[in-house]
VOPAGU-2260 file (C-alpha; in pm, 1 decimal, decimal comma):
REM VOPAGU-2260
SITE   aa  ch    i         X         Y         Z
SITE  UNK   A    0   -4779,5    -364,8    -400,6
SITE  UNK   A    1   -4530,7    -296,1    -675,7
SITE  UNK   A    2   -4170,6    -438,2    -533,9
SITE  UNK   A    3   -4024,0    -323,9    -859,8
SITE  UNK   A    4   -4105,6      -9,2    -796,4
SITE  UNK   A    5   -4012,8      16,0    -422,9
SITE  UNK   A    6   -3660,0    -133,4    -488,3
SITE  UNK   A    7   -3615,4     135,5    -814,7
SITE  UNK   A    8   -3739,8     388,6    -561,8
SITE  UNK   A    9   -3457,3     262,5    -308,0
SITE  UNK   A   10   -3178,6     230,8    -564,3
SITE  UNK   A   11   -3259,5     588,7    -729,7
SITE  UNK   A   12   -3224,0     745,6    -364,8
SITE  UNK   A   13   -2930,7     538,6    -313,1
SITE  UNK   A   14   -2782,7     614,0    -624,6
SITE  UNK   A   15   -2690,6    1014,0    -486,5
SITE  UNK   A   16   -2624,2     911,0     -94,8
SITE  UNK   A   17   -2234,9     900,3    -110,5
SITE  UNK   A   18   -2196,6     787,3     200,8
SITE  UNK   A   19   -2454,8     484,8     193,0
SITE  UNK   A   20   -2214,4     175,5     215,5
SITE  UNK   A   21   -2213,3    -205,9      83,6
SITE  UNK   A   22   -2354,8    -250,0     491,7
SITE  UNK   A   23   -2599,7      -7,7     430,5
SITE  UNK   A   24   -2726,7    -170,5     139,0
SITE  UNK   A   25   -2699,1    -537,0     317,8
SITE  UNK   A   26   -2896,9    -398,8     617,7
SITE  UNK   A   27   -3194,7    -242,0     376,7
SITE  UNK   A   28   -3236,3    -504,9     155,0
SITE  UNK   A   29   -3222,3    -769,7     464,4
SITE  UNK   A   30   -3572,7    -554,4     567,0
SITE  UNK   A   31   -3687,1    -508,8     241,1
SITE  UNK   A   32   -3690,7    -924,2     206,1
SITE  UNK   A   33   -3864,1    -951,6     535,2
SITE  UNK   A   34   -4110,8    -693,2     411,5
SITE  UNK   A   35   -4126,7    -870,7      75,5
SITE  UNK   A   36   -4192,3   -1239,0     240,8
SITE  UNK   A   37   -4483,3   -1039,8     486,4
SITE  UNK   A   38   -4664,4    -941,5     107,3
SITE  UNK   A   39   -4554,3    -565,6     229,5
SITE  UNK   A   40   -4794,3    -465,8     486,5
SITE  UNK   A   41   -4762,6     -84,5     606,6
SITE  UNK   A   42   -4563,8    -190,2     949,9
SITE  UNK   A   43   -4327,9    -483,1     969,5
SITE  UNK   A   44   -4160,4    -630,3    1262,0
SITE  UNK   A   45   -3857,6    -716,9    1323,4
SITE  UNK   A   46   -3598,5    -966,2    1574,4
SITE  UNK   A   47   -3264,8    -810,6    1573,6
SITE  UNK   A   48   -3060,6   -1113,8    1568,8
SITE  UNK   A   49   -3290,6   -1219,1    1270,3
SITE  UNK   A   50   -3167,9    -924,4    1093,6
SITE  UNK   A   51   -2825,3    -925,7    1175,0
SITE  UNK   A   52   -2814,1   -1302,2    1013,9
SITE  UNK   A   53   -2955,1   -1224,6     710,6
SITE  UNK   A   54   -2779,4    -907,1     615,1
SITE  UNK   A   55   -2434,6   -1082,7     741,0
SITE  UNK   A   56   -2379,8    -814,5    1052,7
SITE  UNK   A   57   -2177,5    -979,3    1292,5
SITE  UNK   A   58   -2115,5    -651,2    1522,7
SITE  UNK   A   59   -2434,6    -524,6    1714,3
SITE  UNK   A   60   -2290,8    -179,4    1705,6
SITE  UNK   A   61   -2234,8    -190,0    1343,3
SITE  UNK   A   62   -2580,2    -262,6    1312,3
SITE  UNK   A   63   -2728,9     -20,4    1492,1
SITE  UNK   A   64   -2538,5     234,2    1342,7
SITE  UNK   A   65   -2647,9     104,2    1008,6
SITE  UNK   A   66   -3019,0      99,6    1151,7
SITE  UNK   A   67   -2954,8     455,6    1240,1
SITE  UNK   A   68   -2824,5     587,0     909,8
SITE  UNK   A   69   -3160,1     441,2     718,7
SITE  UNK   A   70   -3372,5     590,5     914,1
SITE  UNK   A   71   -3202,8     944,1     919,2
SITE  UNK   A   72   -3178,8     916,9     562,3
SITE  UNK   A   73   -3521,2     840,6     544,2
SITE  UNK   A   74   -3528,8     496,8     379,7
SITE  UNK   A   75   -3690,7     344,4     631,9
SITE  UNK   A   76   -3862,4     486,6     966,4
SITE  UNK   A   77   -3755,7     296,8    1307,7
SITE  UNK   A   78   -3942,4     247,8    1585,5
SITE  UNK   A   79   -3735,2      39,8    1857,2
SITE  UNK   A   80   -3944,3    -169,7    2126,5
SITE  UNK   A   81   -3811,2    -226,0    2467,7
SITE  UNK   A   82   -4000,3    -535,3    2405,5
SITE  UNK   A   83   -3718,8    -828,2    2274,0
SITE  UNK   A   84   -3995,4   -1091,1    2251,4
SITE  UNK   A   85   -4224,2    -810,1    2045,7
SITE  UNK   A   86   -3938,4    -645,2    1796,6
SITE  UNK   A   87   -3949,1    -302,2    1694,9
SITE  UNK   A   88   -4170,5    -194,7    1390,1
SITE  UNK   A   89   -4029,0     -61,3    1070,2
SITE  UNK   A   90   -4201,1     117,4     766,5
SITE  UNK   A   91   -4050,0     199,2     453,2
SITE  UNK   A   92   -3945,2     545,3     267,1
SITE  UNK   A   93   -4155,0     752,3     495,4
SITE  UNK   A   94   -4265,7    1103,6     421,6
SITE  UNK   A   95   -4231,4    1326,6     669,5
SITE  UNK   A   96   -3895,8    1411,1     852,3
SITE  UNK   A   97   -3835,8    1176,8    1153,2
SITE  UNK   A   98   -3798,4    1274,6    1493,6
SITE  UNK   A   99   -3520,5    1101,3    1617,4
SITE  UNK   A  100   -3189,2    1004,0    1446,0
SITE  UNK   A  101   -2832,2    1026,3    1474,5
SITE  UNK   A  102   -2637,9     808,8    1193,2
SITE  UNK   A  103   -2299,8     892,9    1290,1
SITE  UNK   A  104   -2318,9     837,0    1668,9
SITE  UNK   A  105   -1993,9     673,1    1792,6
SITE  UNK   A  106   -2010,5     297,5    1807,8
SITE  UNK   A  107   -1905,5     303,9    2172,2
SITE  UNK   A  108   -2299,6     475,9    2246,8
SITE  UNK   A  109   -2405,2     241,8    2014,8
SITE  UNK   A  110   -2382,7     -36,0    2155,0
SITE  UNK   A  111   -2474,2      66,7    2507,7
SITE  UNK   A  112   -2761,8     161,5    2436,8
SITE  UNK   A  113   -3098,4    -108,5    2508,4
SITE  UNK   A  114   -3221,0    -320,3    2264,8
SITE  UNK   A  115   -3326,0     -91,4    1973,1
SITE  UNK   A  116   -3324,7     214,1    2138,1
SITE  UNK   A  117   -3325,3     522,7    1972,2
SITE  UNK   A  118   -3131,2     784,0    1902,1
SITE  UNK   A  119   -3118,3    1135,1    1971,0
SITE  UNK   A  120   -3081,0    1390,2    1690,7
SITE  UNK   A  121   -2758,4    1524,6    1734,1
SITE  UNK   A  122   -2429,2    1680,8    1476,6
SITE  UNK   A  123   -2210,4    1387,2    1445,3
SITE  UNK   A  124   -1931,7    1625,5    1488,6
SITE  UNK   A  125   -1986,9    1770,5    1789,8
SITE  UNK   A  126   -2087,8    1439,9    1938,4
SITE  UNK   A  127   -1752,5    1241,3    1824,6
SITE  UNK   A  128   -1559,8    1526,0    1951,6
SITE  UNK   A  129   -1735,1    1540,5    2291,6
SITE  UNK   A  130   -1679,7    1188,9    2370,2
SITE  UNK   A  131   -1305,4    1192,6    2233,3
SITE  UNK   A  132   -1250,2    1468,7    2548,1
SITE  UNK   A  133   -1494,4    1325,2    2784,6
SITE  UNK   A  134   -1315,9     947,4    2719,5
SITE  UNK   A  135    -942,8    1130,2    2744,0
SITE  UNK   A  136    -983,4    1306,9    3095,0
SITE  UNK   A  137   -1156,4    1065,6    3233,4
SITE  UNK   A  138    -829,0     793,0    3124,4
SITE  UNK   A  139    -620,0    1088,9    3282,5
SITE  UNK   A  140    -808,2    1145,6    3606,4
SITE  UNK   A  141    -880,2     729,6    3608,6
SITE  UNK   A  142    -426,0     665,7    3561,5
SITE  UNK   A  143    -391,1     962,2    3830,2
SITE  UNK   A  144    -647,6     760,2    4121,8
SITE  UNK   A  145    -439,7     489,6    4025,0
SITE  UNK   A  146    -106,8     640,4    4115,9
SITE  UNK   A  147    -209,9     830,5    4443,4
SITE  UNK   A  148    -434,8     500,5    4564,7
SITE  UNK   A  149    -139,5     244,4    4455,9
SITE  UNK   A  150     143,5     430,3    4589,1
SITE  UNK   A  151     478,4     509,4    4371,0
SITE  UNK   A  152     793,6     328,3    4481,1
SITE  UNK   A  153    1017,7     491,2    4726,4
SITE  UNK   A  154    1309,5     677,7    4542,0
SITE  UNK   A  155    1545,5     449,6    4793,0
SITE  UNK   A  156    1381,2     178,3    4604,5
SITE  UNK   A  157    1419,3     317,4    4269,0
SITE  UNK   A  158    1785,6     385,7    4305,3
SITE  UNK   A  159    1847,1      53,0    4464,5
SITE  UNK   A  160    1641,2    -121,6    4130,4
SITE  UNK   A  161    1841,6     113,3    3898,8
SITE  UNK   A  162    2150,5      42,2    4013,2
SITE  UNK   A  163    2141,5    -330,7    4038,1
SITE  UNK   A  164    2023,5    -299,1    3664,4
SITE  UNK   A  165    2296,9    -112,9    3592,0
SITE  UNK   A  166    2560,6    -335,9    3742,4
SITE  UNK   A  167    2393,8    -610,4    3583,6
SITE  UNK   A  168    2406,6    -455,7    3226,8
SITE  UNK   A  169    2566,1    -676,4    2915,0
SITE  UNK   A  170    2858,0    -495,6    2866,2
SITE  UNK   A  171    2920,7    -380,4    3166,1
SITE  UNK   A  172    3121,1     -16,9    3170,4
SITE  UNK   A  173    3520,2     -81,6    3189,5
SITE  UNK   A  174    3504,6      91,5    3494,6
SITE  UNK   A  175    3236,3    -144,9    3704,4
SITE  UNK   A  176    3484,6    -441,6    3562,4
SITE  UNK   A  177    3794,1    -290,1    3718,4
SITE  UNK   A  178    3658,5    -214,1    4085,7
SITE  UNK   A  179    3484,1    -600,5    4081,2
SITE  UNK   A  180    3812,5    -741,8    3991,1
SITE  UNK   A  181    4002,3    -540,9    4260,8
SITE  UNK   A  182    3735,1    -642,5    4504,8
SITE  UNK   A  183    3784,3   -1020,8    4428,0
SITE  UNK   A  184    4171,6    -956,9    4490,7
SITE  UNK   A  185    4290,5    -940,9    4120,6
SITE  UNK   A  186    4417,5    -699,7    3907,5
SITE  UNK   A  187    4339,0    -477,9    3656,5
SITE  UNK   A  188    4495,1    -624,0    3375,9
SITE  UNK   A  189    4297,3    -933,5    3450,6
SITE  UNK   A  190    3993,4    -716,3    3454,0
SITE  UNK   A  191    4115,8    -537,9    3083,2
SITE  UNK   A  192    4169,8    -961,8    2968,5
SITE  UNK   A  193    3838,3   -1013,7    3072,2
SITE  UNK   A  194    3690,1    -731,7    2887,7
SITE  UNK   A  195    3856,3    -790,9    2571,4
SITE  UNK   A  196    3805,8   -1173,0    2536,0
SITE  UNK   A  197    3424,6   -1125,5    2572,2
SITE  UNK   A  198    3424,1    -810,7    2410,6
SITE  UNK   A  199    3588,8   -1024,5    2064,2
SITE  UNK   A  200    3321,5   -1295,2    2122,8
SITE  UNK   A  201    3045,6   -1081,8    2178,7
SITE  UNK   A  202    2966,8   -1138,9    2514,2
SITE  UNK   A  203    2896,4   -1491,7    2469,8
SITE  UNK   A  204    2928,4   -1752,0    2730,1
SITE  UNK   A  205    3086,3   -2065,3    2527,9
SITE  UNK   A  206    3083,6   -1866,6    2198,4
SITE  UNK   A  207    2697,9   -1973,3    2236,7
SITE  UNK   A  208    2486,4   -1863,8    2484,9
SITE  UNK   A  209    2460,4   -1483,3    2558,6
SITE  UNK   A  210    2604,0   -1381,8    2917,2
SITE  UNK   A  211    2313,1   -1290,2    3163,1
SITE  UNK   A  212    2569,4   -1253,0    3487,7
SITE  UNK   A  213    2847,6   -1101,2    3385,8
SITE  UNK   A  214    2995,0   -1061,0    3725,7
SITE  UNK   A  215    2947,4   -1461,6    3759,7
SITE  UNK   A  216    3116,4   -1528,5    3478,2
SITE  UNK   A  217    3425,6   -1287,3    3616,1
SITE  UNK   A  218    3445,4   -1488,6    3934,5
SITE  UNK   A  219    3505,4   -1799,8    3713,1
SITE  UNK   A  220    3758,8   -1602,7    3486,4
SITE  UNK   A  221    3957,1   -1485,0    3828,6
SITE  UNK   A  222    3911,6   -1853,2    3954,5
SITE  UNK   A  223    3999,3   -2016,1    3648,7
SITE  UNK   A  224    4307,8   -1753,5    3577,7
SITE  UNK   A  225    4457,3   -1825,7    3903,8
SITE  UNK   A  226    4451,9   -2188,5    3861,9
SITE  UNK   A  227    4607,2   -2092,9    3496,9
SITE  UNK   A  228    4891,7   -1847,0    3601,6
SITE  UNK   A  229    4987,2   -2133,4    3909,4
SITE  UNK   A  230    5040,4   -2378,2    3651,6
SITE  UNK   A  231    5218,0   -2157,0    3377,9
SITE  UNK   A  232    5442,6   -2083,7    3693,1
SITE  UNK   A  233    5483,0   -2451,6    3775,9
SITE  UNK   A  234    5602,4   -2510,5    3409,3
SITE  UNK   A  235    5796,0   -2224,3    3367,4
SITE  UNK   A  236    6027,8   -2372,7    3665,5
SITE  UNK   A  237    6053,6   -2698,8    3532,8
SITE  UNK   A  238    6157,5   -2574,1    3222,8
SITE  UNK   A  239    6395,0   -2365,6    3315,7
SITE  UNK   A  240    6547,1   -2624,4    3521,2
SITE  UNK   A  241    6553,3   -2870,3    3195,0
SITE  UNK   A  242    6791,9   -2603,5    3071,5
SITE  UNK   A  243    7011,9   -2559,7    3316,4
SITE  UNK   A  244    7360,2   -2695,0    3223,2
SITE  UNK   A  245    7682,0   -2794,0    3451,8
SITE  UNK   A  246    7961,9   -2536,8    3368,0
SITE  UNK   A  247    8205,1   -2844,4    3345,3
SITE  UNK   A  248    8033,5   -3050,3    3137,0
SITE  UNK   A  249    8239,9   -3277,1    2876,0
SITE  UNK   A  250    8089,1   -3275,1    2527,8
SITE  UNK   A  251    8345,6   -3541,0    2445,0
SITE  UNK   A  252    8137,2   -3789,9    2637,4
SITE  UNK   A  253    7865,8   -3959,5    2426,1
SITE  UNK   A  254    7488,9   -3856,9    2503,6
């Protein structure tokens, strides 16, 4: 047989199929080799990984959907074997219409399918959008099992998570500040010192780190300003006592 011919025979066809890609093309002349190297018999037979090595495939779905597009464009004619140690048979450019083909079923069937198993003649539309609504309720009935078999948190639980969060959120609201600081016995204009100084630092712990606790870091600012305002008290006292002065004090007397 004539290979020149058969391959001008391919590439003519090929030459108006807009939609035949580079992996079309990979995939055919893979076969055509392996038909070429068996000195073109009528039948050929063929390993799938064997195939899928030569053309470069690495994705069995891609493959099949390949193998499915050749043979519903008529390039080739498929006939899959359940058989994995027997291969399936393949013929080139046959001439009547083949029975079975679908060469834009969805990867997903693809690959799902048995080894080499063959496909059902179907629109590609109608198939695509099928499984696109079949795939979506079933998610939607699948997530609402879930929810009724898993159980949803009480709301008591909820509230209790939300509001912890809340407390716990960098800044905290003026007003959560105020009501912790009266609770620890300070004041409010501690609590308005406390807001400001982190507020100017960016809520930094050290000018560093970023604050995590911010009600931690207020019980070391009341702890640490009561410590401060004893000792500013202490000095303050001893200061003013420094300049105290005795009404009847001489200033003729040396110092």
């Amino acid at each position: 047989m004539n290979y020149i011919k058969q391959l001008t025979l391919f590439f003519n066809k090929s030459t108006s199929d807009p939609n035949l890609t580079p992996t079309h093309l990979s995939l055919f002349m893979a076969l055509f080799q392996t038909w070429n190297q068996s000195r073109f018999p009528q039948q050929i037979q063929i390993i799938r990984d064997d195939m899928m090595r030569l053309s470069k495939i690495n994705s069995k779905a891609t493959y099949h959907k390949a193998m499915a597009y050749l043979h519903a464009q008529r390039y080739i004619n498929y006939k899959p074997s359940y058989n994995p140690l027997k291969g399936s048979q393949i013929s080139f450019f046959p001439k009547e219409e083949p029975q079975s083909s679908t060469a834009d079923e969805p990867v997903q069937n693809l690959t799902t399918r048995a080894l080499n198993e063959p496909y059902n003649k179907l629109s590609s539309t109608n198939i695509i959008t099928d499984n696109i609504s079949t795939t979506a309720r079933e998610k939607k009935e699948n997530r609402n099992q879930n929810l009724v078999s898993s159980g949803i948190q009480s709301s008591g639980e909820t509230k209790e998570k939300s509001s912890a969060k809340k407390e716990k959120k960098i800044p905290p609201a003026a007003h959560q500040v105020e009501e912790f600081f009266l609770g620890q016995r300070s004041t409010i204009q501690e609590a308005r010192r406390f807001i400001n100084h982190y507020t100017a630092n960016g809520w930094l712990v050290g000018g560093k780190s970023p604050m995590i606790d911010w009600e931690a870091s207020a019980r070391n600012w009341i702890a640490n300003s009561t410590k401060f305002n004893n000792h500013a008290k202490h000095n303050n006292t001893t200061r003013a006592q420094q300049l105290h002065t005795v009404g009847s004090k001489n200033y003729f007397e040396p110092l």
